[in-house]
KOLDRENRO-420328 format. One record per residue (C-alpha): y, x, z. Coordinates in steps of 0.1 Angstrom, whole numbers. Layout:
N
+-------+-------+-------+
:    py :    px :    pz :
+-------+-------+-------+
:     Y :     X :     Z :
...
+-------+-------+-------+
//
This chain:
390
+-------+-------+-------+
:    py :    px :    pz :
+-------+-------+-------+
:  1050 :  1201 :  1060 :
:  1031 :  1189 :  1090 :
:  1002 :  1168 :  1082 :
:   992 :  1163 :  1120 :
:  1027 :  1157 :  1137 :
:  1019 :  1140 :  1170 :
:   985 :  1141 :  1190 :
:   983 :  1123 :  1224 :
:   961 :  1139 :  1248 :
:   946 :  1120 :  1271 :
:   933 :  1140 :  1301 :
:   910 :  1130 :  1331 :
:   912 :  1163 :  1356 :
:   872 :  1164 :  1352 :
:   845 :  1188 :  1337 :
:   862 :  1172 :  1304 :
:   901 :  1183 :  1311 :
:   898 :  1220 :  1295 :
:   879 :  1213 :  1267 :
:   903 :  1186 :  1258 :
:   931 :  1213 :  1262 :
:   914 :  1237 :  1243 :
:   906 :  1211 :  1213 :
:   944 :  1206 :  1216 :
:   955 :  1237 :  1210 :
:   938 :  1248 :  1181 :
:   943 :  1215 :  1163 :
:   984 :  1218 :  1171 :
:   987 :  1255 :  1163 :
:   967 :  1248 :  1128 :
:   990 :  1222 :  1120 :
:  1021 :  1228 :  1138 :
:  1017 :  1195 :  1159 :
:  1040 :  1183 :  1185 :
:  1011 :  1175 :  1215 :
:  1019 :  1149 :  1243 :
:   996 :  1149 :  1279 :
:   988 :  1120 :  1292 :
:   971 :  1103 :  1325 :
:   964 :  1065 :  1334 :
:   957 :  1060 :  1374 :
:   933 :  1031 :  1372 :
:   944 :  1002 :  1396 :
:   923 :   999 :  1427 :
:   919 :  1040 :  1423 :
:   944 :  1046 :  1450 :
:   964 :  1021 :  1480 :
:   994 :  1007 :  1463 :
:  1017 :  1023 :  1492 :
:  1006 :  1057 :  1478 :
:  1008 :  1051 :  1439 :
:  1046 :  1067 :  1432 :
:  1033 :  1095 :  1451 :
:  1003 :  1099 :  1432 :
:  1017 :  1095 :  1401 :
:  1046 :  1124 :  1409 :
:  1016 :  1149 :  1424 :
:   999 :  1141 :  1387 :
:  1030 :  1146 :  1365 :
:  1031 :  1180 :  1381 :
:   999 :  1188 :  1371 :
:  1010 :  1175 :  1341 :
:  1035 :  1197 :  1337 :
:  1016 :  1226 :  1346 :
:   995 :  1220 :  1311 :
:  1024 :  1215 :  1294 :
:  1034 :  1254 :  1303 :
:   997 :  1265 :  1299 :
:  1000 :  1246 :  1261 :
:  1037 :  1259 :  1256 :
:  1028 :  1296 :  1266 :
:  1000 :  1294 :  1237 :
:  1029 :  1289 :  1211 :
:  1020 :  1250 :  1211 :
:  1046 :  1223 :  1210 :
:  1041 :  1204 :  1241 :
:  1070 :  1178 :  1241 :
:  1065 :  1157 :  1271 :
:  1040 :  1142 :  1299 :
:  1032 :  1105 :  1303 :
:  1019 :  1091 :  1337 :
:  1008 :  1053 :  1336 :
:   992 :  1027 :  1366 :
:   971 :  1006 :  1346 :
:   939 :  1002 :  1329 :
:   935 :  1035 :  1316 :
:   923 :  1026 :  1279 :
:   953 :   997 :  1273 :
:   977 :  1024 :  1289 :
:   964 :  1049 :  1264 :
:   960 :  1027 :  1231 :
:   994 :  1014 :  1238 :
:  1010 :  1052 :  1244 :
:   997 :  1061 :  1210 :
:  1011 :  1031 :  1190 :
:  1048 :  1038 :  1210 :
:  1045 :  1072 :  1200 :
:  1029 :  1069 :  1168 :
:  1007 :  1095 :  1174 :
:   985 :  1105 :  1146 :
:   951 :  1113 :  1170 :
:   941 :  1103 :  1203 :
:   924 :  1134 :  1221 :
:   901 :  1128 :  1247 :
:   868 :  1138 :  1267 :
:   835 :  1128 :  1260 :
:   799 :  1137 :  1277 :
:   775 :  1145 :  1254 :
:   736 :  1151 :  1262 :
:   736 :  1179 :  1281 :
:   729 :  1182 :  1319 :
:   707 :  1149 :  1316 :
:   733 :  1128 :  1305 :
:   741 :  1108 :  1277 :
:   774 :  1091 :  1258 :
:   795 :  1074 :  1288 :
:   795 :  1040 :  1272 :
:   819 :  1017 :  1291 :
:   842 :  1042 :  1302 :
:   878 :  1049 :  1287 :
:   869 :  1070 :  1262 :
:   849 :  1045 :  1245 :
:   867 :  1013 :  1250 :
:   899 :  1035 :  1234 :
:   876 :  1041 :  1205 :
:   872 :  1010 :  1201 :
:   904 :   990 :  1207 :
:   929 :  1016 :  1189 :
:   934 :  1015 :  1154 :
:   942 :  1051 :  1155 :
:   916 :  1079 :  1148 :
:   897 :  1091 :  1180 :
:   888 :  1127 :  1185 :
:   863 :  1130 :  1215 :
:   858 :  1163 :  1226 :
:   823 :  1177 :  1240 :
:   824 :  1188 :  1278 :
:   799 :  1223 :  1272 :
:   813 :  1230 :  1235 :
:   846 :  1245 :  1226 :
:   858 :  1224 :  1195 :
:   858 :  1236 :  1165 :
:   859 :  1232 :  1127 :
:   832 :  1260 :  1110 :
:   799 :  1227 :  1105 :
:   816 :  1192 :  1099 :
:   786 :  1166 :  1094 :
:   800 :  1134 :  1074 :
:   775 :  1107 :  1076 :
:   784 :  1079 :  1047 :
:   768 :  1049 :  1035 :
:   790 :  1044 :  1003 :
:   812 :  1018 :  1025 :
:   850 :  1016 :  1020 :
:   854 :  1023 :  1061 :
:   822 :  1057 :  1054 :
:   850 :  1066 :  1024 :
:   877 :  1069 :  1048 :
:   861 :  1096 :  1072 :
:   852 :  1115 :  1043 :
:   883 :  1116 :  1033 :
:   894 :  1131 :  1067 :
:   864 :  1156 :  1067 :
:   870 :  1171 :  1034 :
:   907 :  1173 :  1047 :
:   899 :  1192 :  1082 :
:   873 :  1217 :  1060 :
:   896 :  1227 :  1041 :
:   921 :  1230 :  1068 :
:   900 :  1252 :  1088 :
:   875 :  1267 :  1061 :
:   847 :  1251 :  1069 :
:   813 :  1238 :  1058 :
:   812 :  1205 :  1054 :
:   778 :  1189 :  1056 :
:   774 :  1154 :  1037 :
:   745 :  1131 :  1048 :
:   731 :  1098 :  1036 :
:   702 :  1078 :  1053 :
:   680 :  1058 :  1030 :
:   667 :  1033 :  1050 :
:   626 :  1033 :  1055 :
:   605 :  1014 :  1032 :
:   587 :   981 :  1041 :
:   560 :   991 :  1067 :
:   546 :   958 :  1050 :
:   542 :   970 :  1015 :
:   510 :   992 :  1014 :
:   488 :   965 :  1041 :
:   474 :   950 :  1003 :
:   459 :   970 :   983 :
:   469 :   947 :   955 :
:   507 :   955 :   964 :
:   502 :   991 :   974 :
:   505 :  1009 :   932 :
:   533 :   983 :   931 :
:   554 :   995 :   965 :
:   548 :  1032 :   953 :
:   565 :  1026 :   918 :
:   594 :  1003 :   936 :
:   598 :  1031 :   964 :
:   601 :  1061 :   940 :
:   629 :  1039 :   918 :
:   645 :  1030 :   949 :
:   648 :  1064 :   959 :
:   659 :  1070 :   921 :
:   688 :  1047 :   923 :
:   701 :  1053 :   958 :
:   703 :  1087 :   951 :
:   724 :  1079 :   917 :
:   742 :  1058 :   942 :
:   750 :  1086 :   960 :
:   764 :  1108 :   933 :
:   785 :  1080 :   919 :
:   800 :  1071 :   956 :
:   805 :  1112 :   959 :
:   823 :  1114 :   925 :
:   850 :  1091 :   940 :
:   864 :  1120 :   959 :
:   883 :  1154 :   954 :
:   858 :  1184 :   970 :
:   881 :  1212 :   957 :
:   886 :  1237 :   982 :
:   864 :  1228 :  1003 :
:   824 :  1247 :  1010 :
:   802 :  1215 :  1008 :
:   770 :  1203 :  1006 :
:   751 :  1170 :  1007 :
:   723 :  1158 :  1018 :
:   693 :  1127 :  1014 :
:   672 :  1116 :  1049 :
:   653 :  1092 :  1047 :
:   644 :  1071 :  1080 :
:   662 :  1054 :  1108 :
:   700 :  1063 :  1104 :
:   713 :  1069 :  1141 :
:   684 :  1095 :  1146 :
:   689 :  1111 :  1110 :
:   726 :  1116 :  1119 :
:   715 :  1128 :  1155 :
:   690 :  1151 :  1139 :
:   713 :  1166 :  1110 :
:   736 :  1169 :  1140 :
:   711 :  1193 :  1162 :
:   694 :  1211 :  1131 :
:   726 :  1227 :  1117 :
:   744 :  1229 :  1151 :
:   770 :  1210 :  1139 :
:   805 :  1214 :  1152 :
:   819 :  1176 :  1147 :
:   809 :  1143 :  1134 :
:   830 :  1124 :  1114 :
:   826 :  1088 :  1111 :
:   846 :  1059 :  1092 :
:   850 :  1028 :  1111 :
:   855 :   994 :  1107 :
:   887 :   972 :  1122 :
:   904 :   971 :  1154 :
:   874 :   964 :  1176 :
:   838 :   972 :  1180 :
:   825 :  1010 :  1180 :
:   827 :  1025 :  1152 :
:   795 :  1025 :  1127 :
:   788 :  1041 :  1096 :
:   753 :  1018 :  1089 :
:   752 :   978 :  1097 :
:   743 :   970 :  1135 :
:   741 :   993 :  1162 :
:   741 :  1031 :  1142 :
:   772 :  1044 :  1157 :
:   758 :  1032 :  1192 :
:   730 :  1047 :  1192 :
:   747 :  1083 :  1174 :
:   771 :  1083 :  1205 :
:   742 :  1080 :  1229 :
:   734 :  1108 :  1220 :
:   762 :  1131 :  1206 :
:   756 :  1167 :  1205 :
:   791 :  1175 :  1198 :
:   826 :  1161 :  1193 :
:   829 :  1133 :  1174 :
:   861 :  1116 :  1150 :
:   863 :  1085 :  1141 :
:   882 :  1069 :  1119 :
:   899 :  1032 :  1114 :
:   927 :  1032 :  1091 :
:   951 :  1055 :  1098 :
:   940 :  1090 :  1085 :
:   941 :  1121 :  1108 :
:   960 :  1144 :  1086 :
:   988 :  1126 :  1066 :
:  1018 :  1143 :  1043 :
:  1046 :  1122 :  1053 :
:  1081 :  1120 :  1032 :
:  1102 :  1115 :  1063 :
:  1137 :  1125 :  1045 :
:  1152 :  1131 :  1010 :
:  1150 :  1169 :  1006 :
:  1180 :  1174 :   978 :
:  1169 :  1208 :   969 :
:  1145 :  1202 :   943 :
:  1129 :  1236 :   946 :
:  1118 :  1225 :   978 :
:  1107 :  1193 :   968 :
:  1086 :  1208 :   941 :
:  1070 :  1235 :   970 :
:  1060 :  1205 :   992 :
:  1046 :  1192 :   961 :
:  1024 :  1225 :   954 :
:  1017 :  1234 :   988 :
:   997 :  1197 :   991 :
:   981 :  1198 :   958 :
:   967 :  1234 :   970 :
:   955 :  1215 :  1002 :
:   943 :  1183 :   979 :
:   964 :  1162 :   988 :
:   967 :  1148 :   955 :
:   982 :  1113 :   957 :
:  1006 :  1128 :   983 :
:  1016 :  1156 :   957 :
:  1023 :  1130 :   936 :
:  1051 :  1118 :   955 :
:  1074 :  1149 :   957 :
:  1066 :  1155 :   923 :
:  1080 :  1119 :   917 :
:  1108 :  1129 :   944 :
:  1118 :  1163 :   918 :
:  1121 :  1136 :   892 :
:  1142 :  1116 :   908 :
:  1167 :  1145 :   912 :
:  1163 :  1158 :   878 :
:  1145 :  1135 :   853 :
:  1142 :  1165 :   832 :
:  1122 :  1186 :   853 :
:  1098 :  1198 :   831 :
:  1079 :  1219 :   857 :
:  1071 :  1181 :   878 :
:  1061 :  1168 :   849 :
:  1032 :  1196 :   842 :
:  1026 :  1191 :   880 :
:  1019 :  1156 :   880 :
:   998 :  1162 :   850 :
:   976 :  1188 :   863 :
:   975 :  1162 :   898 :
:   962 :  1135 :   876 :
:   938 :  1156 :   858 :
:   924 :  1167 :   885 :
:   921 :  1129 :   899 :
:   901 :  1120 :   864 :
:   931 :  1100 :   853 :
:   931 :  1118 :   820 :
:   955 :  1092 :   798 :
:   981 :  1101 :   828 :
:   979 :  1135 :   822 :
:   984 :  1142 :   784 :
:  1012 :  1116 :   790 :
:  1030 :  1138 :   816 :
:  1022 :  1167 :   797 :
:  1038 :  1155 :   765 :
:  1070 :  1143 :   780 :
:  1072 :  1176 :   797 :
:  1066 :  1193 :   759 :
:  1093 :  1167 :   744 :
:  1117 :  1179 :   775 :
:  1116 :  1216 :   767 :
:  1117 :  1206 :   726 :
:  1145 :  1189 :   737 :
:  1162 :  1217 :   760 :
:  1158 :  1241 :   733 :
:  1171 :  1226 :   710 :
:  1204 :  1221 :   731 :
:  1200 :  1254 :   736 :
:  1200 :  1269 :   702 :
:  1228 :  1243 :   693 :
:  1251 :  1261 :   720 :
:  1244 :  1293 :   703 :
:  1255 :  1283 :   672 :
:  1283 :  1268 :   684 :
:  1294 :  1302 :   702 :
:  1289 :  1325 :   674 :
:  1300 :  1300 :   643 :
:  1334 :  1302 :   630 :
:  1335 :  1267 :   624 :
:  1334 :  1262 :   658 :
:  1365 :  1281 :   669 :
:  1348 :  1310 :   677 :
:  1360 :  1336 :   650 :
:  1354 :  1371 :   650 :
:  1375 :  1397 :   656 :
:  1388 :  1415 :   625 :
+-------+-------+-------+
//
């Protein structure tokens, strides 16, 4: 089961190539991912005359990767080499391929310099509905400190999703952080409003954070090391803070639609966060990152019913679902499935789901036995032309 199959890496041959590389490698030998390299020569970048023989010097060093990445025990299937706008080239590659995450190169904040806003890396984050893993220049990536910002948004739900996903892939601490915005600077200016703003902050506070719990209830945490978390203040330097203060690995933000930078709050959140990004940063439209995908019929049910445990192990509960289904459809008297989907929907809260899976599953063995004791007694009665010997 391969829950990341294809990630396109897009390289630049800067300060950003190896970390991209590295990043590469450790997501595709996780998840036994097929990677493909990538590099778009910008138009104007080099004289026209000269562009097949650019593009052939590029592939080689294309390939060279490709050996580096193959050497490491990763997949490396092929190299792409486009003349074109680099982010079209690149949004367009993935959808061809169907590539499950774009890898790329970021900046950061060190050596004086912030978020590269305007170049490729950020107008692919913004035109490609596929998730976006930019990788820090100065940081290997890794996996240990995820920091998922959320605001209880549908788009916020989304990169949780993925978060809890990649700490349990990689066992690690996933940090969970909500900004409650600021109160009224307004408020407390009359003293005839100020008992009044203290008793509506302190409710406020009361029901977001109920908010909180109910929006975190939504969503299955087992088997994953997690923690959340209640700032209060502006969001984009809360995030940016959480970020520095637990030297946090990645960021992992939902997003919203085909276009615009991602953002977890309203208005300009995410902008501000990737001004300043301290580390590599995911976001996410509406394709996940790490999907369970039923690509063929898999007669044996045995295996079936493995792919089906193997993902519940992982979480993947909705996804267990379906080769549970899949075991069912090969033998509709599969009692183990049937206990299977019944623990998966327990576990999801859907509790009238359950006890009906788990008594069909008890009304199938009743059954079996039954069929069983009749052949017994068939074999060993007389009246069924089995006599003993005299």
């Amino acid at each position: 089961m391969k829950l990341l199959q294809t990630i396109l890496a897009a390289v630049d041959f800067d300060d950003t190539c190896n970390s991209v590389l590295a990043g590469v490698k450790t997501l595709a030998k996780r998840f036994g991912s097929e990677v493909v390299l990538m590099h778009a020569v910008e138009p104007g970048e080099i004289a026209a005359h000269r562009v097949e023989t650019v593009k052939a010097a590029i592939v080689d060093r294309l390939e060279e990767m490709r050996g580096e990445l193959t050497t490491a025990g990763t997949t490396a299937s092929r190299v792409v080499c486009q003349h074109g706008k680099a982010f079209v080239e690149i949004t367009a590659a993935a959808e061809k391929l169907d590539a499950n995450l774009i890898v790329m190169g970021s900046r950061g904040i060190a050596a004086n310099h912030h978020f590269p806003l305007g170049t490729t890396t950020e107008k692919v984050i913004r035109r490609s509905p596929k998730p976006v893993l930019a990788v820090h220049p100065e940081r290997p990536l890794a996996f240990g400190n995820i920091l998922c910002p959320v605001d209880f948004s549908n788009a916020s739900g989304r990169g949780l999703v993925n978060a809890i996903r990649l700490a349990r892939a990689f066992h690690g601490q996933l940090h969970v952080l909500t900004v409650m915005p600021p109160p009224s600077k307004y408020h407390r200016l009359d003293r005839a409003w100020a008992q009044w703003a203290v008793s509506a902050e302190a409710a406020a506070a009361t029901q977001y954070t109920r908010d909180f719990d109910d929006f975190l209830h939504k969503f299955e945490f087992r088997g994953a090391e997690w923690k959340k978390t209640i700032a209060r203040g502006e969001p984009a330097a809360e995030i940016v803070a959480a970020a520095k203060a637990s030297n946090a690995d990645l960021i992992v933000m939902g997003s919203v639609g085909r276009t615009g930078l991602p953002y977890v709050f309203m208005g300009s959140t995410a902008l501000k966060v990737a001004r300043q990004l301290p580390c590599a940063l995911l976001t996410v439209k509406q394709e996940q990152v790490l999907v369970a995908r039923m690509e063929q019929n898999i007669a044996d049910i045995n295996a079936a019913f493995q792919e089906g445990q193997e993902l519940l192990e992982q979480g993947f509960c909705e996804e267990a679902l379906a080769w549970f289904d899949q075991c069912l459809r090969l033998d509709p008297y599969f009692a183990h499935a049937l206990e299977a989907k019944a623990a998966v929907h327990e576990r999801m809260g859907h509790s009238d789901q359950a006890e009906c899976c788990c008594k069909q599953a008890e009304l199938i063995r009743q059954m079996l036995w039954d069929q069983q004791v009749q052949a017994s007694i068939r074999a060993s009665h007389p009246l069924f032309g089995h006599r003993r010997p005299l």
